[in-house]
N, C-alpha and C positions, 0 to 999 in steps of 0.2 A: 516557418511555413507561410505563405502567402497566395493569394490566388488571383488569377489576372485576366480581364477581359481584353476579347479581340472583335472588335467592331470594325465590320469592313477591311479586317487586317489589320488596324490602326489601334493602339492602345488608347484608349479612352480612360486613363484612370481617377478621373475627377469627376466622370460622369454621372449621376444620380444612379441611373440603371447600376453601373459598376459597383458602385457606394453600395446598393443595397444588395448586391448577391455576393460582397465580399465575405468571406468566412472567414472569421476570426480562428485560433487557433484555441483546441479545449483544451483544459488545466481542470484539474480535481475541484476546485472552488468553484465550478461552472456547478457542480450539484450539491444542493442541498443536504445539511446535515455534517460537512467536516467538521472534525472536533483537534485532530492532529494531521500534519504533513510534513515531513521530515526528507527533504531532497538532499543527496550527495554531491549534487553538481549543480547547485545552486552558490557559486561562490562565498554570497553576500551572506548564507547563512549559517555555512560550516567555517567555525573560528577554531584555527589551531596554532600550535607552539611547534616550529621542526618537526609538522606532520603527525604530530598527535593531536586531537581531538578534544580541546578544551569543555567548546560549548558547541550546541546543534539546535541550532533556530527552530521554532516551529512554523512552517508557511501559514498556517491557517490562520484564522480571524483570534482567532484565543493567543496566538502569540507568545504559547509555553517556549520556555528554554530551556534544553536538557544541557544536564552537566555533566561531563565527563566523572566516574564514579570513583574514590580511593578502595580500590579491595584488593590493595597488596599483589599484585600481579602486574603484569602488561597494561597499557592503555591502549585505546580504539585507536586506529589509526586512517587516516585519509589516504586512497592508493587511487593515482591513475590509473586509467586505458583496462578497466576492469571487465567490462562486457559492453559491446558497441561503442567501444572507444570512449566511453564514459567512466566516471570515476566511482570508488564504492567508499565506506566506510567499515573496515576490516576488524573484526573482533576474533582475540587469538583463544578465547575459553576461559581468557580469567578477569573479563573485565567489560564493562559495560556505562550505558546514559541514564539517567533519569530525570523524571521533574517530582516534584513532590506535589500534594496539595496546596502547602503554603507556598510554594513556589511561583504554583499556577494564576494562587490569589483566586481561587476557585476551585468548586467541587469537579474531581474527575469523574464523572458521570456517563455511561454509559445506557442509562437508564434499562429496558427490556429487550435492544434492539441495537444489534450493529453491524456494518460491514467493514472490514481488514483488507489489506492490499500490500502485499512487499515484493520486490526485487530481492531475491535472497539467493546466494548459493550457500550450502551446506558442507563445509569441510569435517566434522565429527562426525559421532556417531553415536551418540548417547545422550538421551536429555537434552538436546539443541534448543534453550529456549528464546524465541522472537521476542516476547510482549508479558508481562505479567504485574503483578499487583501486589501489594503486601497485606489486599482483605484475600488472596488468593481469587478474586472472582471472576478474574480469567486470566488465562493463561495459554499461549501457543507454545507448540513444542515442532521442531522440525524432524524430532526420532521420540519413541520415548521405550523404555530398558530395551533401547539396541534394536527394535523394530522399525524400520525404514516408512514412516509413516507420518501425517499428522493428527495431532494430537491436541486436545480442548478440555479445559478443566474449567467448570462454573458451578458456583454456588459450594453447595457441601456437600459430601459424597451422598448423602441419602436421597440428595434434592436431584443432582444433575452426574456428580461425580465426572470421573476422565472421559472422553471420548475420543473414536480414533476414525481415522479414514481408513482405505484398505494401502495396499502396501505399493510406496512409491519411488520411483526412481531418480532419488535425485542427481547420480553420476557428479560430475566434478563442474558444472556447471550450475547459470542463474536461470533462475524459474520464476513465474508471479505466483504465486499463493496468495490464496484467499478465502475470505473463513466469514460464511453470510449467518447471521443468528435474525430469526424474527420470531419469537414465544407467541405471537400472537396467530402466526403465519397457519393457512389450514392445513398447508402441506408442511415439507419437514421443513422443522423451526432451525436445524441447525446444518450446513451442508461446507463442503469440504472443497477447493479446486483446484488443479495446479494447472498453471498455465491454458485455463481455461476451460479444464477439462473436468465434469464434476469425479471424483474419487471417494466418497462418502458423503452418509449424510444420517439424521436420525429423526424421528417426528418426535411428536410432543416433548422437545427441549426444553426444561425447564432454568433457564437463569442466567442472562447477564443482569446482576443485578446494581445496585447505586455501589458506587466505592466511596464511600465515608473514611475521608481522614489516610487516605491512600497516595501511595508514591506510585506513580507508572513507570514501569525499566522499560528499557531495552536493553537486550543482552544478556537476561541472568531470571533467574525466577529467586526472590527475596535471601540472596548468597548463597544461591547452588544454581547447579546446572545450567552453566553461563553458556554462551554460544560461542563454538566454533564455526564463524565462516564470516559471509561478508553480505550488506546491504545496502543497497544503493538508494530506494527511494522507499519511504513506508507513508501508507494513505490510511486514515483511518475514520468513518463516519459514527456518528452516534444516531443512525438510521440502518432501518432496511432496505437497499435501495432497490429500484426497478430493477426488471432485468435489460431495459435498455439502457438505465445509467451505469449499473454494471458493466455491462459490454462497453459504453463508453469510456470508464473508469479503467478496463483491463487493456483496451485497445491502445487507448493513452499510452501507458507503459509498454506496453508489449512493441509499437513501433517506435516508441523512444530508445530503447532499448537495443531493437533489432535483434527480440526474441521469436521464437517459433509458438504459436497456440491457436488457441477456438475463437481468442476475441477477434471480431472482424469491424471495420471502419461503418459506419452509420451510410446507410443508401442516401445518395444524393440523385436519387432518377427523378423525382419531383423537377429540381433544382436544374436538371441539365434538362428538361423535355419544355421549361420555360427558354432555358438560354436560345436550346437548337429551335424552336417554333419563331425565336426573335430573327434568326439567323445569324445568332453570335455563337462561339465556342470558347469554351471557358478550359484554362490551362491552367493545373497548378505545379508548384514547384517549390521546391527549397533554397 
């Protein structure tokens, strides 16, 4: 994406004015707090062997490297032209990525507070799990026993136990899901969204807590209920973020994508009520 000024009709693109109302294009690293970022169609970071799924780069500053997992079944696989002509990484139910603590050469940490983002379609129907932990202290679930829903396990049952949103349709298609925890938050600490749109939530949530000595999956919650379906991009902070970096977080994908939702593109009337007062107009384009 790029954006380009017309001064007098004339492209001016070296011109200071220009220079400064250029907009850069947003990427999840524009907000504070990524801890994981895992792209499908990031060439450079998905390494495979004849289409299966070796290793899965992490974009973020941590730089984890998941590893395709041995559990006797299928492996992950990389599928073109999956959803907006982009590609996914396909999990058939028995098989998954992880990085581990000593992997990461650091503690997965989570601390009290996080926000989730996936490109997921759903092909199963039971148990579908995204993200999970071997302290179990969190865990997403895309169904959970057969209820068309998602689904949040933190802490220990007494503390936080499972929790669910109301019931969701996921159809045979890719959706953003997104899963915001803030324990501190005065409203509800834990809330639920698909494609933008909130579908549960619960107050006084108690617990993403530290994961000591913990492997992060995707795909599988600690060898069970592995996922059936497919994922193209997962964003994951170790904050709570605003609700405008959310919205910028969902918008991201949701027109990368060229999915249907709530997230909508950040107001640029500021930005255009400078240009038209110059009497320039600003065009952008792909």
């Amino acid at each position: 994406m790029y954006a380009r000024l017309l001064c007098g009709g004339l492209v001016f693109g070296a011109c200071s004015l220009c220079q400064a109302m250029a907009v850069a294009p947003f990427e999840p690293s524009h907000v504070s707090g990524l801890s994981v970022w895992l792209d499908a169609n990031d060439s450079g970071t998905v390494h495979t062997t004849a289409g299966v799924v070796d290793t899965w780069d992490d974009k973020s500053a941590n730089g984890y490297v998941f590893t395709r997992d041995t559990n006797g079944g299928n492996d992950p696989t990389l599928v073109d032209d999956q959803v907006g002509g982009l590609a996914a990484v396909d999990f058939d139910g028995t098989d998954s990525v992880s990085v581990s603590e000593t992997d990461a050469d650091g503690p997965l940490d989570f601390s009290d507070s996080l926000n989730f983002f996936a490109v997921i379609r759903v092909d199963g129907a039971d148990n579908e799990t995204i993200t999970s932990t071997t302290s179990y202290a969190h865990i997403w679930q895309a169904h959970y026993l057969g209820s068309p829903a998602v689904s949040m396990y933190s802490g220990n049952p007494a503390n936080a136990g499972w929790q669910h949103s109301n019931a969701v349709d996921w159809g045979t298609s890719f959706h953003i899901l997104e899963v915001f925890v803030d324990t501190g938050n005065a409203g509800d600490d834990l809330r639920f969204f698909v494609d933008g749109e909130l579908v549960g939530s619960k107050a006084d949530y108690m617990g993403v807590i530290d994961l000591p000595n913990s492997t992060l999956w995707v795909g599988q919650q600690s060898g069970v209920n592995f996922l059936d379906g497919a994922i193209s991009e997962l964003v994951m902070y170790k904050a709570s973020l605003s609700d405008t970096d959310r919205n910028e977080v969902g918008w991201y994908l949701q027109d990368k994508y060229g999915l249907e939702g709530s997230y909508v593109p950040e107001p640029a009337a500021a930005m255009l009520s400078l240009v038209l007062a110059g009497g320039l107009a600003m065009r952008r384009g792909k």
